[in-house]
N, C-alpha and C positions, 0 to 999 in steps of 0.2 A: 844496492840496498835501499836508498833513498826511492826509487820505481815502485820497489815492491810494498815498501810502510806507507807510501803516499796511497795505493792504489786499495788499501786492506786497510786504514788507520786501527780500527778500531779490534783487530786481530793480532795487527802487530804490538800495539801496545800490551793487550793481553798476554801473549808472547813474553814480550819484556817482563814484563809485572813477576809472572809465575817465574820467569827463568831467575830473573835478580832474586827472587824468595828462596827458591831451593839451593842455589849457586853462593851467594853470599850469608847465611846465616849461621855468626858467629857461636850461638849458643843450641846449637842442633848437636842428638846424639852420637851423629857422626861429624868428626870431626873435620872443618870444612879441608886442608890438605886434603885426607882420604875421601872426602867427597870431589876434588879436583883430580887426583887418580884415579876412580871411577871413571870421571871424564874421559879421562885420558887414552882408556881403555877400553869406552867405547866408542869414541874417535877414531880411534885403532881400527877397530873391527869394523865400522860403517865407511872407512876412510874419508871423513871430513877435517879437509887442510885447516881450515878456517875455522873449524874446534878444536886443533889441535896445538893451532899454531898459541890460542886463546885461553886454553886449559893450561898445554904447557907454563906460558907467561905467569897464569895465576895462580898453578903447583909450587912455580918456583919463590914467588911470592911471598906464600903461604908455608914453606920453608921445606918442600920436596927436593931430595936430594938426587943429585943424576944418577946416581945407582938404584933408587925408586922407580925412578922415570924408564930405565933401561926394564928392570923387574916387571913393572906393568904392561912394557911391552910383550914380554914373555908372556905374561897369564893371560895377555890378548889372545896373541899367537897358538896359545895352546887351545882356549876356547874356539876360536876359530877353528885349528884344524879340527877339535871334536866335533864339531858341529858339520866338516863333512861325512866325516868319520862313522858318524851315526845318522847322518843322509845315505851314507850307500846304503845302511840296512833296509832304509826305505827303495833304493836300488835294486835290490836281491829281490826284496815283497814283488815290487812290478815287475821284473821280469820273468818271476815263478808265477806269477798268477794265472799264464793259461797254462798252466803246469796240470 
C-alpha cells in the first residue's frame, strides 16, 4: 500500500477522502451498519479479502450481528448466481445467432 499512495499521492488521497465520507457518515439516510453490509456484499461478490476482512470489522463495530453477516452472504450468493443465470440468456442469443 505504502508503493502505491507514494507513487499516485494525489489519487490516493482522493481515494481516502471520498471513501471515509461515504464509509463513515454518521447521519446518512442509510444507516452506516446497513451501509457496512452493503460492503460486505460486495466484497462478497467482487472477492476482495482485504474489504472484507475490513467491512466485516466495521459491521461488527457498528453492531452487525453474525446472523447478518451470514444473511448478506446469502443475498451475495444469490445475486451472483443471477447474474450467471441471466448471462447464459446472453449465451443462448450468441449461439442462435447464425440461426
Amino acid at each position: 500500500m505504502p508503493a502505491l499512495r507514494s507513487a499516485a499521492p494525489v489519487e490516493a488521497k482522493a481515494y481516502s477522502t471520498f471513501s471515509a465520507a461515504v464509509m463513515s457518515r454518521k447521519d446518512g439516510a442509510v444507516p452506516l451498519k446497513t451501509r457496512e453490509l452493503i460492503a460486505i456484499g460486495v466484497a462478497l461478490t467482487t472477492q476482495c479479502k482485504a474489504c472484507l476482512k475490513s467491512h466485516v470489522a466495521a459491521a461488527k463495530q457498528a453492531g452487525a450481528t453474525e446472523e447478518e453477516i451470514a444473511e448478506t452472504t446469502f443475498v451475495a450468493s444469490a445475486l451472483r448466481a443471477g447474474a450467471a443465470y441471466t448471462h447464459g440468456f446472453t449465451a443462448m442469443r450468441c449461439f442462435h445467432e447464425d440461426d
